[in-house]
C-alpha positions as CSV (number, residue, x, y, z in Angstrom):
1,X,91.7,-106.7,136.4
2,X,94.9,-106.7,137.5
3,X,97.3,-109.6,137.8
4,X,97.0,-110.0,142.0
5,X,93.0,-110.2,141.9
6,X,93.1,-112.8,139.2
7,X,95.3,-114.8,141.4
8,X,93.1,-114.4,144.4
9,X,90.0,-114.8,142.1
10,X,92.0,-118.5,141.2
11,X,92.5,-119.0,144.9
12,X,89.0,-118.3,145.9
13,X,87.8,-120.8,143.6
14,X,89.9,-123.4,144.1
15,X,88.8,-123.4,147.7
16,X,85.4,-123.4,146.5
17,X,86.2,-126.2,144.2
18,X,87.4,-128.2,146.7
19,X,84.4,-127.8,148.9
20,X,81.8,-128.3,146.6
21,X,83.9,-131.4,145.9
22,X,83.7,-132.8,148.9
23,X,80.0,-131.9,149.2
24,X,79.2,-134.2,146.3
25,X,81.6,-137.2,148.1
26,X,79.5,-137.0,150.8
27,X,76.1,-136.7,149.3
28,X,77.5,-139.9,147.0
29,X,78.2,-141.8,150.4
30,X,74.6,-140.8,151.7
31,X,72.8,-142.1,148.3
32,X,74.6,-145.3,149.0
33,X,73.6,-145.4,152.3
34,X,70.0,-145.1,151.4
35,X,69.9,-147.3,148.5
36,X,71.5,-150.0,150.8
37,X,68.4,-148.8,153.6
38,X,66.0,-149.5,150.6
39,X,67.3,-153.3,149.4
40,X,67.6,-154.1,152.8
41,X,64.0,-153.5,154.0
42,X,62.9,-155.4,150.6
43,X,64.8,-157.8,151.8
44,X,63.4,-158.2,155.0
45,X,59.6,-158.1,153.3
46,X,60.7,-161.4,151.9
47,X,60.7,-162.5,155.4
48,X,57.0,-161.9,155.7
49,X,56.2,-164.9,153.4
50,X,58.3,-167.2,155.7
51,X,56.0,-166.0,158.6
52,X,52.8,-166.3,157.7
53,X,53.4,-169.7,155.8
54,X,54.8,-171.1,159.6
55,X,51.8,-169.4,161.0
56,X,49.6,-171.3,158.7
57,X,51.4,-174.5,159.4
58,X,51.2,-174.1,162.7
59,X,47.4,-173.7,162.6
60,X,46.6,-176.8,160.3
61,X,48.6,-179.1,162.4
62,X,47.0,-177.9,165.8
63,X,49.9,-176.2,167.6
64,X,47.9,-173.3,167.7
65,X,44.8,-172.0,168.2
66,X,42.7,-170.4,165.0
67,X,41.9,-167.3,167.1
68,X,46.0,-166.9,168.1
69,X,46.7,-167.5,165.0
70,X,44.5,-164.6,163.7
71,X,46.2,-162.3,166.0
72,X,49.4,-163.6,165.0
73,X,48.8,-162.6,161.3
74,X,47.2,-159.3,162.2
75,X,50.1,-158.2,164.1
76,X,52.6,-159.6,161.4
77,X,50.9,-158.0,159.0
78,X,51.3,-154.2,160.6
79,X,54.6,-154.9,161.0
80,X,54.6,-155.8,157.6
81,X,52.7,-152.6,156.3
82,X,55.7,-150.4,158.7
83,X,57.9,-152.1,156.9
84,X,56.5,-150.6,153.4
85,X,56.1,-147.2,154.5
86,X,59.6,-147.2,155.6
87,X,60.4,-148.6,152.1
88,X,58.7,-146.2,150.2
89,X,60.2,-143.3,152.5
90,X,63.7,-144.6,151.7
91,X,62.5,-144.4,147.7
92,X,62.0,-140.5,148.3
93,X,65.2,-139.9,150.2
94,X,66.9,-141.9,146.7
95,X,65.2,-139.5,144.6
96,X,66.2,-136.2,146.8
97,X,69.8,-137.7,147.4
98,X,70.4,-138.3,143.5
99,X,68.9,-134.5,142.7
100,X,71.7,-133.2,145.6
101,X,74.5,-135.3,144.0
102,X,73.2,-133.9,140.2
103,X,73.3,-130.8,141.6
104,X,76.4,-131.1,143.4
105,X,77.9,-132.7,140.1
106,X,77.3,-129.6,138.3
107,X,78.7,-126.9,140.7
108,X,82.3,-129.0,140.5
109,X,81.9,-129.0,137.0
110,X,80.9,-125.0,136.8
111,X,83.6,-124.1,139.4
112,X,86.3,-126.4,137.3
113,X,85.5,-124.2,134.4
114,X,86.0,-121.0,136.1
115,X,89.2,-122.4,137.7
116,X,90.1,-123.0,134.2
117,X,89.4,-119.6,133.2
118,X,91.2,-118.2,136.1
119,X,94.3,-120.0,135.0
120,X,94.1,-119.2,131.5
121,X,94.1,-115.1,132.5
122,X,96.9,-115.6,135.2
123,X,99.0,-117.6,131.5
124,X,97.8,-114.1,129.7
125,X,99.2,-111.4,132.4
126,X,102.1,-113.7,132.9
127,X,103.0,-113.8,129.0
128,X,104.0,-110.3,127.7
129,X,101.1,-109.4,124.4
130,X,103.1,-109.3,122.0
131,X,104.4,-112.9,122.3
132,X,101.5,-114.1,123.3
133,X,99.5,-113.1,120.1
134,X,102.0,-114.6,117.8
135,X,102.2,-117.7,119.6
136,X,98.6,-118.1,119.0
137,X,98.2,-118.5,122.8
138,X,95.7,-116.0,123.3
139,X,92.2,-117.3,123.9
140,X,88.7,-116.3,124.2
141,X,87.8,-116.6,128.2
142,X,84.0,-116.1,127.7
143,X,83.8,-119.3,125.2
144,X,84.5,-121.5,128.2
145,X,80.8,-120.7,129.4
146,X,78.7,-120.2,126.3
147,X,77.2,-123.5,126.6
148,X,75.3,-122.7,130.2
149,X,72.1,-121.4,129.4
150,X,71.3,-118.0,128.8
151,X,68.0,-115.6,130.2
152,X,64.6,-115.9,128.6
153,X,65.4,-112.2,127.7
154,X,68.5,-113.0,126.0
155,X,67.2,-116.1,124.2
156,X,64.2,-113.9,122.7
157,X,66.5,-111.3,121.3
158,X,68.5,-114.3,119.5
159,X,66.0,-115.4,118.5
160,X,64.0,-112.6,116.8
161,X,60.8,-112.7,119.0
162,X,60.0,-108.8,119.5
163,X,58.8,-108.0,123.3
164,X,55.1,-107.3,123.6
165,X,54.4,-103.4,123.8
166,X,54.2,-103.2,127.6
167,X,50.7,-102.3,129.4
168,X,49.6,-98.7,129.5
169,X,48.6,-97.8,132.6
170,X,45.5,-95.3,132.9
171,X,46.3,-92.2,134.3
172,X,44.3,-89.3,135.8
173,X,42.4,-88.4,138.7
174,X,41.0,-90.5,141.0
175,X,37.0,-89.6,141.7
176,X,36.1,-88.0,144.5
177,X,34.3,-89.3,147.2
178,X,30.4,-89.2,146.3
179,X,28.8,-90.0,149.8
180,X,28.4,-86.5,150.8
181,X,28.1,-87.0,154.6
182,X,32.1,-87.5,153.7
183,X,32.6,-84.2,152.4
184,X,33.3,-81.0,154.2
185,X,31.1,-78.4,154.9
């Protein structure tokens, strides 16, 4: 590769970086958001208590009816049951939000190391070989990425385990049609 594509190859994935970077900003912002949506409708459930206890009050000391009061409760209580849907809605959007800002999290961190990378191999064309090597400044650009995980393939071959002989397919003619208003005559 030569010296101009590495620096573009940098470029590109700085840009990316930056993105990506922004990405998980927002999706941060939107977990906060949320998890402020989900105290505040607990918080509003308190509430609830408050309610009914005046609505009970109200019917022991005669202000209102038994039947109203009945009503009043029912149509407190739905209000009340929205109320924990909504909340329980929120406490999925949490859980989706916190998977996009893991996620999010991880592509800064893969594109950081490949920035890195990118650098390192701009340092290498930049520094003529034989300098470089008795400085001790040359370094291994794949190490930066053995720790991401490998295939199932590859793992199996470091391993040891030995594929399974694969399936054997039967092969030969197919039987002819026996219904012999079928064949030709």
């Amino acid at each position: 590769m030569t010296l101009e594509k590495t620096v573009m190859r940098a470029s590109v994935v700085h840009e990316l970086g930056e993105k990506a970077d922004d990405f998980l900003e927002a999706y941060r912002n939107e977990l906060r958001e949320i998890e402020g949506v989900v105290n505040g409708i607990g918080r509003a459930l308190t509430i609830f208590d408050a309610i009914f206890a005046g609505i009970d009050k109200e019917i022991d000391e005669r202000q209102i009816d038994f039947e109203a009061g009945k009503k009043m409760k029912e149509w407190a209580l739905r209000g009340m049951e929205q109320l924990k849907n909504l909340r329980t809605q929120a406490a999925n959007q949490v859980y989706l939000t916190r998977g996009k800002v893991d996620a999010a999290a991880r592509q800064v961190e893969y594109l950081k190391k490949s920035y890195d990378i990118e650098k390192i191999r701009i340092a290498q064309y930049q520094t003529p070989p034989s300098s470089a090597a008795e400085a001790g400044n040359v370094v291994d650009i794949n190490s930066a990425h053995r720790d991401r995980p490998t295939s199932l393939k590859t793992r199996r071959i470091q391993e040891g385990v030995q594929e399974p002989p694969p399936v054997k397919k039967k092969r030969g003619r197919k039987p002819k049609n026996q219904n012999p208003s079928e064949q030709p005559a």
